[in-house]
N, C-alpha and C positions, 0 to 999 in steps of 0.2 A: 308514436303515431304509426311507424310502419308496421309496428308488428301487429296491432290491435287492426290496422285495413286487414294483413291478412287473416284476420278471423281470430288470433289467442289475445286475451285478454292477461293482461302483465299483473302479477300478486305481489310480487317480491322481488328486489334487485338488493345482490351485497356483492362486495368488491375490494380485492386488497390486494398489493402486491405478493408475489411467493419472495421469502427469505432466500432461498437458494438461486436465483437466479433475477430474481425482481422484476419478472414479466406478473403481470397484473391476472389475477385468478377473476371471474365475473361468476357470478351464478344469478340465473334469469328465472325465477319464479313464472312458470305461466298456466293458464285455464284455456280449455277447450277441446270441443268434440271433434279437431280435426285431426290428420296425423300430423305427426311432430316434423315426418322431413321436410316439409317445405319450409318450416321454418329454420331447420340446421342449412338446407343450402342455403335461406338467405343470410342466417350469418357467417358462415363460410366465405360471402365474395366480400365482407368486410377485408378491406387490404392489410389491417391491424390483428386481425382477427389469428390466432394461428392453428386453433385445434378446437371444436367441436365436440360436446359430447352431449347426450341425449339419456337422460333417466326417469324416470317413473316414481312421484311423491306419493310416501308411503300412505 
């Protein structure tokens, strides 16, 4: 719900932990015409949250 208020539309969520350290990898599928920062800062203030990253599906 929140991320679809701010305008991106969610396609795809997969998630597993990493073997080397077992913090949990997330990958967030999403659609839309806006920029992508606003949504990395809002999941940056997730308190869980540790590291952001932002790519472009090919």
């Amino acid at each position: 719900g929140l991320v679809e208020r701010r305008g991106f539309a969610p396609r795809a969520i997969e998630g597993a932990p990493a073997p080397a350290d077992g913090h949990w990898r997330l990958c967030l599928t999403v659609e839309s015409d806006r920029p992508c920062e606003p949504l990395r800062h809002l999941m940056q203030k997730n308190h869980d949250c540790l590291q952001v990253e932002i790519t472009a599906c090919p």
